[in-house]
N, CA, C and O atoms as a CHARMM CRD file, in Angstrom:
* protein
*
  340
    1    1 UNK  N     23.44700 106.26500  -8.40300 PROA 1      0.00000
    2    1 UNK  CA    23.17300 107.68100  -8.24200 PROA 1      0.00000
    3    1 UNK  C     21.69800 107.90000  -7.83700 PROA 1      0.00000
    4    1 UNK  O     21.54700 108.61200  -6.84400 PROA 1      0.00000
    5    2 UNK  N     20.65300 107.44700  -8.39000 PROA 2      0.00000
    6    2 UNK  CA    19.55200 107.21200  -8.03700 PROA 2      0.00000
    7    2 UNK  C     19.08700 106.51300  -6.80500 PROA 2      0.00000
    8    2 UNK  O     17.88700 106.52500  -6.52900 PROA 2      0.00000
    9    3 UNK  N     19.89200 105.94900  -6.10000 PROA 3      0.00000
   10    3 UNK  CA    19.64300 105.32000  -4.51300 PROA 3      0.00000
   11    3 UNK  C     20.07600 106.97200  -3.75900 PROA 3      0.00000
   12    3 UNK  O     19.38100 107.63700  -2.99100 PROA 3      0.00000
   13    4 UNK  N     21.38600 107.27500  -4.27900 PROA 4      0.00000
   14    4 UNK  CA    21.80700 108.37800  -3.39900 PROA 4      0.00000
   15    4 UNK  C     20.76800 109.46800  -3.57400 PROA 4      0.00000
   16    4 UNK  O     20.54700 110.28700  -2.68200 PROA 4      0.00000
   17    5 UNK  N     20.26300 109.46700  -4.49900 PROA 5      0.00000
   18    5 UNK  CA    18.78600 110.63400  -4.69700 PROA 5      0.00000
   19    5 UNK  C     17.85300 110.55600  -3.64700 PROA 5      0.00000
   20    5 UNK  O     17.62300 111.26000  -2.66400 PROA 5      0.00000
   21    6 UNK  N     17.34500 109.45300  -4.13300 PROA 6      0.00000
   22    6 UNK  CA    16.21300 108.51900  -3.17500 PROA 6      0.00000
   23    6 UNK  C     16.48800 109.20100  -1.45300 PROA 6      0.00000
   24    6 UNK  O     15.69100 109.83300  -0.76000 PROA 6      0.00000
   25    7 UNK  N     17.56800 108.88300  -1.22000 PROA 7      0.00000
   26    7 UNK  CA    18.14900 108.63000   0.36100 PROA 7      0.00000
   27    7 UNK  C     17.94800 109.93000   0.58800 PROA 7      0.00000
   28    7 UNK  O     17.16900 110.18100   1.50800 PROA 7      0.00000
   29    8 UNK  N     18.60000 111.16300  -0.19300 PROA 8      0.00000
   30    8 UNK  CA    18.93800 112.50400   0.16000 PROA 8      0.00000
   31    8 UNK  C     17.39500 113.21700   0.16700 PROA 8      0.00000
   32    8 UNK  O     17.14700 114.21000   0.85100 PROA 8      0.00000
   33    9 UNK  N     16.26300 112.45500  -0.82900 PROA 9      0.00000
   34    9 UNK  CA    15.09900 113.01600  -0.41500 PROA 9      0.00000
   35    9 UNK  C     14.38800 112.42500   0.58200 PROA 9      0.00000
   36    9 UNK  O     13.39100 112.98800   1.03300 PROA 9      0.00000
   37   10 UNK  N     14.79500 111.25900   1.03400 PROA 10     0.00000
   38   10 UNK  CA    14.32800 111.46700   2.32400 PROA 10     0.00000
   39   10 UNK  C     14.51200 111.53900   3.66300 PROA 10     0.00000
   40   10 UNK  O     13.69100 111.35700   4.56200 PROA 10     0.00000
   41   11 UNK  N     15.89600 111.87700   3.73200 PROA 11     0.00000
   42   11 UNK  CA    16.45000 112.75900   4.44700 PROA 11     0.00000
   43   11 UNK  C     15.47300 113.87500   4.48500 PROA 11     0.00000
   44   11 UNK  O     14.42900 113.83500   5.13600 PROA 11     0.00000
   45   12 UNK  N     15.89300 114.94700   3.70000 PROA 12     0.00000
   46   12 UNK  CA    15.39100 115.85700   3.76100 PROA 12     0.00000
   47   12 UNK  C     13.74600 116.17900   3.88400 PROA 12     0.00000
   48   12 UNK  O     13.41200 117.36000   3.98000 PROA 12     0.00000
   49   13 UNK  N     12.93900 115.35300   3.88100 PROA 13     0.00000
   50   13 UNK  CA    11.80500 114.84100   3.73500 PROA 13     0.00000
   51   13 UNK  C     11.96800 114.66300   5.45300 PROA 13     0.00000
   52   13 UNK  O     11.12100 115.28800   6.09100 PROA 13     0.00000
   53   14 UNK  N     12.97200 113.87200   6.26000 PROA 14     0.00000
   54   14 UNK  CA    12.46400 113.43600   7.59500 PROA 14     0.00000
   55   14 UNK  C     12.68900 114.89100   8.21200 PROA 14     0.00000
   56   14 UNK  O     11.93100 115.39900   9.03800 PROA 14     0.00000
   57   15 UNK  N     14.18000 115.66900   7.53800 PROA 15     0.00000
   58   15 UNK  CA    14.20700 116.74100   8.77400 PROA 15     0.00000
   59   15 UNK  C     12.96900 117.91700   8.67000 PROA 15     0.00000
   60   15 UNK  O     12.63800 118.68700   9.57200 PROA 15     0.00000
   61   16 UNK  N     12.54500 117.84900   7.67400 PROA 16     0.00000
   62   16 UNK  CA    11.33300 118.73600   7.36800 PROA 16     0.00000
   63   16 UNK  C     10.40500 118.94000   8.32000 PROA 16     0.00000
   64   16 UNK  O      9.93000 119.85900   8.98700 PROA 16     0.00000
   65   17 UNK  N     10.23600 117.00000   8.05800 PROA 17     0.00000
   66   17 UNK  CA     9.06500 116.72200   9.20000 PROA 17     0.00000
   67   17 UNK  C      9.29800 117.21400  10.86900 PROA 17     0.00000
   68   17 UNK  O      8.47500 117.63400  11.68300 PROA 17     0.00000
   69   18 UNK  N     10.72200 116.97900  10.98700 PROA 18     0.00000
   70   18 UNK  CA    11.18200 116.93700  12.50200 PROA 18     0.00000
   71   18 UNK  C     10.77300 118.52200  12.62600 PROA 18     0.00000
   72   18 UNK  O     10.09100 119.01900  13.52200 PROA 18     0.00000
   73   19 UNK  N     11.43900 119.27800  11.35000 PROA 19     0.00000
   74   19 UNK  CA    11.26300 120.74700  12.00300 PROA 19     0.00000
   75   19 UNK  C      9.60300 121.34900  12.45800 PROA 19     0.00000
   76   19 UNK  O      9.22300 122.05600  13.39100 PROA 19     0.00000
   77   20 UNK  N      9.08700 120.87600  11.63600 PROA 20     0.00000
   78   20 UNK  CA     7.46400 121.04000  11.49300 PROA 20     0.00000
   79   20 UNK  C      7.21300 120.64800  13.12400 PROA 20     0.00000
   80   20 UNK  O      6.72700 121.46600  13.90600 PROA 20     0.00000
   81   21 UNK  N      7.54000 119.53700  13.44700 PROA 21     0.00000
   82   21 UNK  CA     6.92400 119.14600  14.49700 PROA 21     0.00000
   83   21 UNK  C      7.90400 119.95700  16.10100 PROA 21     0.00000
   84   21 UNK  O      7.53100 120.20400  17.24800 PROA 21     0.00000
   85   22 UNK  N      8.91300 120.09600  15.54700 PROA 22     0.00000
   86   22 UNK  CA     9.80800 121.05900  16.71600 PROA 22     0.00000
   87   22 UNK  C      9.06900 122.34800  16.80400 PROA 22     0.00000
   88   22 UNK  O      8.97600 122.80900  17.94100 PROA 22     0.00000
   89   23 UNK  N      8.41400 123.16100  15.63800 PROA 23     0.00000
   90   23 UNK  CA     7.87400 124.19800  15.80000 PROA 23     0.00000
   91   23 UNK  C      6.52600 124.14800  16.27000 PROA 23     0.00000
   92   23 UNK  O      6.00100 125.23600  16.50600 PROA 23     0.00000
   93   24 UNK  N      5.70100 122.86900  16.49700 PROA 24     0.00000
   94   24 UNK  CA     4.63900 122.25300  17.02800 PROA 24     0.00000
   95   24 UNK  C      4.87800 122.50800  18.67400 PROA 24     0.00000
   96   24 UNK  O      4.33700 123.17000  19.56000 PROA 24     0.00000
   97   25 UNK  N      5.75200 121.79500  18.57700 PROA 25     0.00000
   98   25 UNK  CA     6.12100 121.43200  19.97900 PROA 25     0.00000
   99   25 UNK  C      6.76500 123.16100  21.09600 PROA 25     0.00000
  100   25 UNK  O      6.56000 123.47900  22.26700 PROA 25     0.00000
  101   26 UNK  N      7.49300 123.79300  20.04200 PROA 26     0.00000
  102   26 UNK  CA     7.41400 124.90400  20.89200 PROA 26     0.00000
  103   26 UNK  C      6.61900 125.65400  20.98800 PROA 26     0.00000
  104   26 UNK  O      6.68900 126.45300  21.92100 PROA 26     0.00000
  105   27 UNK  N      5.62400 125.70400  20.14200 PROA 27     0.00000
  106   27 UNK  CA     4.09000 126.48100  20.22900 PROA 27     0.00000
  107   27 UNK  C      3.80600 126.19400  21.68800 PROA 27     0.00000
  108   27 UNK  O      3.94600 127.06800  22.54400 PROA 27     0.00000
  109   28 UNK  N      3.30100 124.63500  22.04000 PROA 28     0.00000
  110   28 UNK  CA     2.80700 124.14400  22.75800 PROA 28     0.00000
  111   28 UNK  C      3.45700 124.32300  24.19300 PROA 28     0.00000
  112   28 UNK  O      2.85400 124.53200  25.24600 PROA 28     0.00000
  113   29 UNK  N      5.01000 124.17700  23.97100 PROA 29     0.00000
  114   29 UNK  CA     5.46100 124.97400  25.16500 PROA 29     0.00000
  115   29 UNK  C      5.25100 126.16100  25.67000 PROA 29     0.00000
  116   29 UNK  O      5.06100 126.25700  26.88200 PROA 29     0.00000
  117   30 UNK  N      5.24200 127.45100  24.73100 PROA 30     0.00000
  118   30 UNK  CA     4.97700 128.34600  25.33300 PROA 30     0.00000
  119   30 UNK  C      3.77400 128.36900  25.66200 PROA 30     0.00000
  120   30 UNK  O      3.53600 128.69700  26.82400 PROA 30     0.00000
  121   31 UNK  N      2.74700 128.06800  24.84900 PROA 31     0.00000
  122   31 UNK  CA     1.05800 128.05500  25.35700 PROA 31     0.00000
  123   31 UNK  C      0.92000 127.39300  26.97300 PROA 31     0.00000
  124   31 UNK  O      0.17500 127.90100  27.81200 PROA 31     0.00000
  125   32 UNK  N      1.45600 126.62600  27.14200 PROA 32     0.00000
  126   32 UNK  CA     1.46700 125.92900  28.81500 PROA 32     0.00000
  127   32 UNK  C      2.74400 126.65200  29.36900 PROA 32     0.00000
  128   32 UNK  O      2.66700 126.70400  30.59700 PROA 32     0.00000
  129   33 UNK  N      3.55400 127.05900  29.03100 PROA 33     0.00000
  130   33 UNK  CA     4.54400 128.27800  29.92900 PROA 33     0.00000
  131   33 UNK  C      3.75800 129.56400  30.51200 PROA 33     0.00000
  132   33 UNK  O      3.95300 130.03000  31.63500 PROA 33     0.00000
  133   34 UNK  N      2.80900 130.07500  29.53400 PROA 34     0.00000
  134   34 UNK  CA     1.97700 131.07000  29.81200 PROA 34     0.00000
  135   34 UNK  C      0.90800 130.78400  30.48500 PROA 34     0.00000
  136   34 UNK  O      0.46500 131.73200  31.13200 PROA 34     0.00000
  137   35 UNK  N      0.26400 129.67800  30.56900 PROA 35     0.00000
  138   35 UNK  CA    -0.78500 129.35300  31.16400 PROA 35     0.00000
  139   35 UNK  C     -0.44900 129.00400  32.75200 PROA 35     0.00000
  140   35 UNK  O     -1.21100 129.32200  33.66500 PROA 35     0.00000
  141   36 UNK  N      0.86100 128.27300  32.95400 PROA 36     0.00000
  142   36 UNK  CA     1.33600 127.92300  34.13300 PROA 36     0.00000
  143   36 UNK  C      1.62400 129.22500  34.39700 PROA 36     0.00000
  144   36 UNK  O      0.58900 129.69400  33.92200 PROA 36     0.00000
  145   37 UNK  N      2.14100 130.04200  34.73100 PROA 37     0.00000
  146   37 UNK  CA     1.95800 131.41200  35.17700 PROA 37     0.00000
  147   37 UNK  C      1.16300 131.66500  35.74200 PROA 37     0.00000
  148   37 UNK  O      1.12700 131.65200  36.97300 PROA 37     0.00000
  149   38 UNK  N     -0.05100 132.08900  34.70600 PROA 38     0.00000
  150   38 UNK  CA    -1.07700 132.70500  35.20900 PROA 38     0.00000
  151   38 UNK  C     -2.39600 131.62700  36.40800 PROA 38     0.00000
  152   38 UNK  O     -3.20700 132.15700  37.16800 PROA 38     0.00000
  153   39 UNK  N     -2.30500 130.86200  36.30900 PROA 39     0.00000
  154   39 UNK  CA    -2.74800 129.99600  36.96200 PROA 39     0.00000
  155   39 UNK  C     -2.15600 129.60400  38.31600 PROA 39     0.00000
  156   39 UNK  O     -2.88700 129.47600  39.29800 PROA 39     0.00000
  157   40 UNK  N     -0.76800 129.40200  38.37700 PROA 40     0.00000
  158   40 UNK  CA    -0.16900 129.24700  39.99600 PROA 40     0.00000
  159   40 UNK  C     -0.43500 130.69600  40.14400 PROA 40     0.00000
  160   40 UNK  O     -1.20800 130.80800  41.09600 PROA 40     0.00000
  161   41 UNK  N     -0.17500 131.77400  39.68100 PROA 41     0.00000
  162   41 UNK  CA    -0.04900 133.04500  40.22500 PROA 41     0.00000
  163   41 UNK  C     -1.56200 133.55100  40.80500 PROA 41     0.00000
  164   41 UNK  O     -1.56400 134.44200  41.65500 PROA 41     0.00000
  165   42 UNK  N     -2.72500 133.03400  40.38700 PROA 42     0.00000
  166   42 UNK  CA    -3.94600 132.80200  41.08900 PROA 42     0.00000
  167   42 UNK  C     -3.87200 132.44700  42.41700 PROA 42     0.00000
  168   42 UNK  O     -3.95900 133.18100  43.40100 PROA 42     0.00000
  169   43 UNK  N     -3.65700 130.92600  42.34200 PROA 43     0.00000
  170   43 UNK  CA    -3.44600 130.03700  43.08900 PROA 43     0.00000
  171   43 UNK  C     -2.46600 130.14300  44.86000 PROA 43     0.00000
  172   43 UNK  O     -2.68000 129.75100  46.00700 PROA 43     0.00000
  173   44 UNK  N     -1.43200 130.87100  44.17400 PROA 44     0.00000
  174   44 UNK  CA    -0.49500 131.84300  45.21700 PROA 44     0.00000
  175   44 UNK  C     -1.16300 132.86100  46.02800 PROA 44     0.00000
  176   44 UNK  O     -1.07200 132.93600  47.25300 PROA 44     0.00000
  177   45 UNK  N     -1.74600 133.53300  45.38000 PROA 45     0.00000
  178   45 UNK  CA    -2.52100 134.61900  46.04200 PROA 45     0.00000
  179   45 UNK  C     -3.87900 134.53800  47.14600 PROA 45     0.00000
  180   45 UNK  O     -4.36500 135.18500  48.07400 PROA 45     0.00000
  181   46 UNK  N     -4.18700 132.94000  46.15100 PROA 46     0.00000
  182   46 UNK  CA    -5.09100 132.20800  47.04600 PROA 46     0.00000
  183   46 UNK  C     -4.47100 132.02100  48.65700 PROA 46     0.00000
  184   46 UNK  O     -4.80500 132.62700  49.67500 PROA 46     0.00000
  185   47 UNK  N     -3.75500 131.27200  48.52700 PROA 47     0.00000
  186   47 UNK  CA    -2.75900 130.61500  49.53500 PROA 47     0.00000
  187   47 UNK  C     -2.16900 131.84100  50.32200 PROA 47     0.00000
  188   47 UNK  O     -2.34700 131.96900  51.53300 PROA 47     0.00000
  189   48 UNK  N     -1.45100 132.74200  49.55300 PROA 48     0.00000
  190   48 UNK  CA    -0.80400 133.70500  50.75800 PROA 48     0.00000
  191   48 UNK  C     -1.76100 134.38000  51.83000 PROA 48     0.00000
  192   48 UNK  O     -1.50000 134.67700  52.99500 PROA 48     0.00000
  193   49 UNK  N     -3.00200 134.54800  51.08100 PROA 49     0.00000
  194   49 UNK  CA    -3.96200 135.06600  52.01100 PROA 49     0.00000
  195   49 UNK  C     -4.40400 134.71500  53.21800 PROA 49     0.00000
  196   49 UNK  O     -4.60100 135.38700  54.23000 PROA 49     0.00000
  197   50 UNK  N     -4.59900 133.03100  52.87500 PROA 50     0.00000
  198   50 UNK  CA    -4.81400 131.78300  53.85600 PROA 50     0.00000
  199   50 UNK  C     -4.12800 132.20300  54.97800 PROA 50     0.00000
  200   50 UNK  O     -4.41700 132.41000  56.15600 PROA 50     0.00000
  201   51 UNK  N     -2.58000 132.31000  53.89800 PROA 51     0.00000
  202   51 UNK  CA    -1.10300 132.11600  55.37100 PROA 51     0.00000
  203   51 UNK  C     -1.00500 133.00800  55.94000 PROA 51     0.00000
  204   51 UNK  O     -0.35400 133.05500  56.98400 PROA 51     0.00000
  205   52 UNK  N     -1.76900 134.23200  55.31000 PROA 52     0.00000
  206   52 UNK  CA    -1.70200 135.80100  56.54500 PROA 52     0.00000
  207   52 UNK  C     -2.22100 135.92400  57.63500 PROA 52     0.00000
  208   52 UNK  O     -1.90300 136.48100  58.68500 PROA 52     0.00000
  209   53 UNK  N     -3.85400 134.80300  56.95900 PROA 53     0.00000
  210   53 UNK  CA    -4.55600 135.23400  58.49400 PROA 53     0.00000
  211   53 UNK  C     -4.09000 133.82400  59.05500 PROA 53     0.00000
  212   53 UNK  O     -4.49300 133.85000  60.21800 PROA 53     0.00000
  213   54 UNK  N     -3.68500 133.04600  58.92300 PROA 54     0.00000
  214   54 UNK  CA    -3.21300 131.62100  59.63900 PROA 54     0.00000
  215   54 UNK  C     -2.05900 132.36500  60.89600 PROA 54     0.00000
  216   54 UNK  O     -1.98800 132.11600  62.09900 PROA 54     0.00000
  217   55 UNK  N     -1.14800 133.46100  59.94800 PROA 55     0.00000
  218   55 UNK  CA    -0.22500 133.58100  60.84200 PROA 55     0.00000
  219   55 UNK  C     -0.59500 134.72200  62.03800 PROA 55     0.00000
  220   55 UNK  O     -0.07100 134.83100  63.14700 PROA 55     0.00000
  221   56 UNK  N     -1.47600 135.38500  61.54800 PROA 56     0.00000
  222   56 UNK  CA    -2.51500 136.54900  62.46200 PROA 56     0.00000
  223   56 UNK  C     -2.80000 135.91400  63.25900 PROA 56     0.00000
  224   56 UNK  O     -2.46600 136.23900  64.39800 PROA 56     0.00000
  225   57 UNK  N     -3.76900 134.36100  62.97700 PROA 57     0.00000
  226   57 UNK  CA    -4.06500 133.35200  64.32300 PROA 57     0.00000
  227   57 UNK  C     -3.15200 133.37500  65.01000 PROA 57     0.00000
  228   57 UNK  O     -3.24200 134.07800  66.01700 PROA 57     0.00000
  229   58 UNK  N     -2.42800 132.94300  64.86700 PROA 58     0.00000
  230   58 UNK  CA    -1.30700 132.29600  65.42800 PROA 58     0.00000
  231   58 UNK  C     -0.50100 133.24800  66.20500 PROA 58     0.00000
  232   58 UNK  O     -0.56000 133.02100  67.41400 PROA 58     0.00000
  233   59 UNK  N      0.18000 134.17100  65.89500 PROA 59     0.00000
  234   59 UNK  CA     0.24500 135.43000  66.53300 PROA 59     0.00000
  235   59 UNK  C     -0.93500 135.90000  67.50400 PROA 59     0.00000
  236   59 UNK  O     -0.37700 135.75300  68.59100 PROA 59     0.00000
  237   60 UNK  N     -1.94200 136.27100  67.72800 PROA 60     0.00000
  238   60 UNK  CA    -2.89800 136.28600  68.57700 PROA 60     0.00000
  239   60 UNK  C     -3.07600 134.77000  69.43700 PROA 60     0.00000
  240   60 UNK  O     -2.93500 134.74400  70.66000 PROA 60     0.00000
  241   61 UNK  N     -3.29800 133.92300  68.89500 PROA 61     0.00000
  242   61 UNK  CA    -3.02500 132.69600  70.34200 PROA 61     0.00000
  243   61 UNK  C     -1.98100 132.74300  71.32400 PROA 61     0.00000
  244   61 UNK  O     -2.12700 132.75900  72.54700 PROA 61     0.00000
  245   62 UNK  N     -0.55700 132.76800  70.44700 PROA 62     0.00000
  246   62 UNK  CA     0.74000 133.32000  71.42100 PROA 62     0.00000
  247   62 UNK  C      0.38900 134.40700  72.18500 PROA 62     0.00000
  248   62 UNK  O      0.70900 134.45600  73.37200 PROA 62     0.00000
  249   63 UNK  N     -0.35300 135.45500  71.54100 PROA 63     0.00000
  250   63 UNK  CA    -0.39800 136.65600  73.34200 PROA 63     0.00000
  251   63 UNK  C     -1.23100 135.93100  73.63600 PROA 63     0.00000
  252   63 UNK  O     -0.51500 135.26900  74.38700 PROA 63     0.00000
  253   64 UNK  N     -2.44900 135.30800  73.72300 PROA 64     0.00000
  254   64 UNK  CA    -3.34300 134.91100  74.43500 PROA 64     0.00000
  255   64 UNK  C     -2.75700 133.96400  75.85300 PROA 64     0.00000
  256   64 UNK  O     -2.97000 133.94500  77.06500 PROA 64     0.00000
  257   65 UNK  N     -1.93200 133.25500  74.89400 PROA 65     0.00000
  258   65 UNK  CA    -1.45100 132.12700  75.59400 PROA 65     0.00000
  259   65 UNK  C     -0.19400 132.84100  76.69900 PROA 65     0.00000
  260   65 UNK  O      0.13800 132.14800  77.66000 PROA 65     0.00000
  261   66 UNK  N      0.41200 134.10900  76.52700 PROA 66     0.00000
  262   66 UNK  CA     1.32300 134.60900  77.08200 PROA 66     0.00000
  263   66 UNK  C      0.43000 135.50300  78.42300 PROA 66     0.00000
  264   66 UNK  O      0.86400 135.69700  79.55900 PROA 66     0.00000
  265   67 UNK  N     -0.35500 135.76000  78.09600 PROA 67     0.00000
  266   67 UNK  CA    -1.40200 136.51400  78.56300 PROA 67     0.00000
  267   67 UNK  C     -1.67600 135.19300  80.37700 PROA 67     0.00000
  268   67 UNK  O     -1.28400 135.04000  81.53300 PROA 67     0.00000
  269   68 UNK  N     -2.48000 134.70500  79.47800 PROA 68     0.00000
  270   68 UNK  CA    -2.93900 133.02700  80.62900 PROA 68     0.00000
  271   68 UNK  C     -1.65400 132.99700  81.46000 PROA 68     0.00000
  272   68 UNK  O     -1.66000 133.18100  82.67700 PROA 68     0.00000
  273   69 UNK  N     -0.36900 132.71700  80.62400 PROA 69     0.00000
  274   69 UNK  CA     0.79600 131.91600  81.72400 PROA 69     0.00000
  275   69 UNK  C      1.10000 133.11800  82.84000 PROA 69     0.00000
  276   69 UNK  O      1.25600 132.92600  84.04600 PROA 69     0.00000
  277   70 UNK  N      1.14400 134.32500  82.19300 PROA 70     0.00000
  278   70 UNK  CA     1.14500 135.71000  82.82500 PROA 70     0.00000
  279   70 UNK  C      0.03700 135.55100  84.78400 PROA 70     0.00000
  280   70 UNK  O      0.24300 135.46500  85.99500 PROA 70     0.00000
  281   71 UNK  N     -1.04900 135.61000  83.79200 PROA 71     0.00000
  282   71 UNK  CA    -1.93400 135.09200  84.88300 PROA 71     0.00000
  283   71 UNK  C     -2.05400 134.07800  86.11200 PROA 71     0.00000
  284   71 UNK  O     -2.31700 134.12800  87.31300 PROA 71     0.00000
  285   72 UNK  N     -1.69000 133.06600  85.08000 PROA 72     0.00000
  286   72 UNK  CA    -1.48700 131.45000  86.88000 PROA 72     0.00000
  287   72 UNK  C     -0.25900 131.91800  86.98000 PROA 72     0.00000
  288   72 UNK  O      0.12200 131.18300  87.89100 PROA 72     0.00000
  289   73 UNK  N      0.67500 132.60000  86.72900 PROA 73     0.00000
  290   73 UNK  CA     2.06700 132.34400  87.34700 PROA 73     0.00000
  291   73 UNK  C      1.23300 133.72300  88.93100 PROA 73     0.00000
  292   73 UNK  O      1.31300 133.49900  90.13900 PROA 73     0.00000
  293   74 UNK  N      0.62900 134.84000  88.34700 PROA 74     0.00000
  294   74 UNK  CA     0.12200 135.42700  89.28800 PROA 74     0.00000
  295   74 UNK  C     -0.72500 135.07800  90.98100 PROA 74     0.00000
  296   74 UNK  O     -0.74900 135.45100  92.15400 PROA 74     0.00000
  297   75 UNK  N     -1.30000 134.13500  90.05300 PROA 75     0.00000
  298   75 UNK  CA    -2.31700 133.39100  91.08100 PROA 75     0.00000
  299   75 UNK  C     -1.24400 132.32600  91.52900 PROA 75     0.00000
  300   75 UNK  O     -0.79600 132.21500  92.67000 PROA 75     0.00000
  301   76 UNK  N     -1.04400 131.86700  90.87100 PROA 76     0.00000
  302   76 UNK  CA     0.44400 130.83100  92.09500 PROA 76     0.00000
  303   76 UNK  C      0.68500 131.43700  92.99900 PROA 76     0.00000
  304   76 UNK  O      0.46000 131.10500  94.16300 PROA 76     0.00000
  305   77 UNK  N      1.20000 132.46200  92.61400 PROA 77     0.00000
  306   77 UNK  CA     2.20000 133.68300  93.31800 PROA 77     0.00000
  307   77 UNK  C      1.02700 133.97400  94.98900 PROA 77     0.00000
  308   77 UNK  O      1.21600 133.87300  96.20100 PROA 77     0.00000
  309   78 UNK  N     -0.02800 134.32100  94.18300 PROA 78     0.00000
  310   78 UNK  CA    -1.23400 134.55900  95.11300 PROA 78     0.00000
  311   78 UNK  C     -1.29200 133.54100  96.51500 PROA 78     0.00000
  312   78 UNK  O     -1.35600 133.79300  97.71900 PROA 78     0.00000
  313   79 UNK  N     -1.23300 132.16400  95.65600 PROA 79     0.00000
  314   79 UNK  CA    -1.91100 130.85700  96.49100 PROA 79     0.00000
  315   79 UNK  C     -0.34800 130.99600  97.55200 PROA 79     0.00000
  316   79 UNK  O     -0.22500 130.97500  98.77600 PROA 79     0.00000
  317   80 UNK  N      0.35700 131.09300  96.79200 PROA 80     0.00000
  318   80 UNK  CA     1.68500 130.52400  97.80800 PROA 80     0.00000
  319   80 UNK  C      1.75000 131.59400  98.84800 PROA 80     0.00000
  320   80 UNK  O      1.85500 131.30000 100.03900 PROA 80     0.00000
  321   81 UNK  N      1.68800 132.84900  98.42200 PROA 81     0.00000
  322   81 UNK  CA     1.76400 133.56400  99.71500 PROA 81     0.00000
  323   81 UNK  C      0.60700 133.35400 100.60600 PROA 81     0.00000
  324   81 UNK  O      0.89300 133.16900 101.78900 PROA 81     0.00000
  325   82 UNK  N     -0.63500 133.34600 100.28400 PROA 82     0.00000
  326   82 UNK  CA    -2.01200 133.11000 101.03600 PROA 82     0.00000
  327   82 UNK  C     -1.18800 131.47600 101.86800 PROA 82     0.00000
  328   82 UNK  O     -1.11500 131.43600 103.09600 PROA 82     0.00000
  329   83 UNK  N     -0.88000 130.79200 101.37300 PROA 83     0.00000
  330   83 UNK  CA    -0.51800 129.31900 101.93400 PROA 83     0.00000
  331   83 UNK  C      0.77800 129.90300 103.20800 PROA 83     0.00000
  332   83 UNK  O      0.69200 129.52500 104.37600 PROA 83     0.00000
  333   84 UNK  N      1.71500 130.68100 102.81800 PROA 84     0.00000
  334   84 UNK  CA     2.28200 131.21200 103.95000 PROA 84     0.00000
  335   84 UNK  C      2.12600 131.94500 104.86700 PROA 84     0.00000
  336   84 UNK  O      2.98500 132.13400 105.72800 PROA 84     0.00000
  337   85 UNK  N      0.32000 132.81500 104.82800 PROA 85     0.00000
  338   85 UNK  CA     0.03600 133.70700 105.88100 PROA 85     0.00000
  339   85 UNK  C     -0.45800 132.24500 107.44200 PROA 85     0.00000
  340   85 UNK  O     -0.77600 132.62800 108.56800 PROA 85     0.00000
């Protein structure tokens, strides 16, 4: 009867511990759940900004570049008829 004592206190003795440390452990989760948040959500804002004016570039090179082909296709146009007078 006294082994089965023994055993049942420490049982209860390990799940104690386990719970102690499960409630450790979800502290710690949420503390880095909340922190990851706020930190990519920085980080994002960083970046989208980047990608606005990246895509503003980029958008402005395309007319630029539509602009130019606009142009030599003109002057082709130019040379070939000047080449047929």
């Amino acid at each position: 009867m006294s082994d089965l004592n023994d055993r049942l206190a420490s049982y209860i003795e390990k799940v104690r511990f386990l719970e102690a440390q499960n409630r450790k452990l979800a502290v710690d989760l949420e503390f880095l759940r909340t922190r990851w948040g706020r930190d990519t959500g920085n980080i994002r804002e960083m970046y989208e900004a980047d990608l606005k004016q990246a895509r503003k570039l980029i958008e402005d090179t395309n007319h630029q570049r539509d602009d130019l082909e606009m142009q030599i296709k003109a002057l082709r146009d130019e040379i070939s008829s000047a080449k047929r007078k």
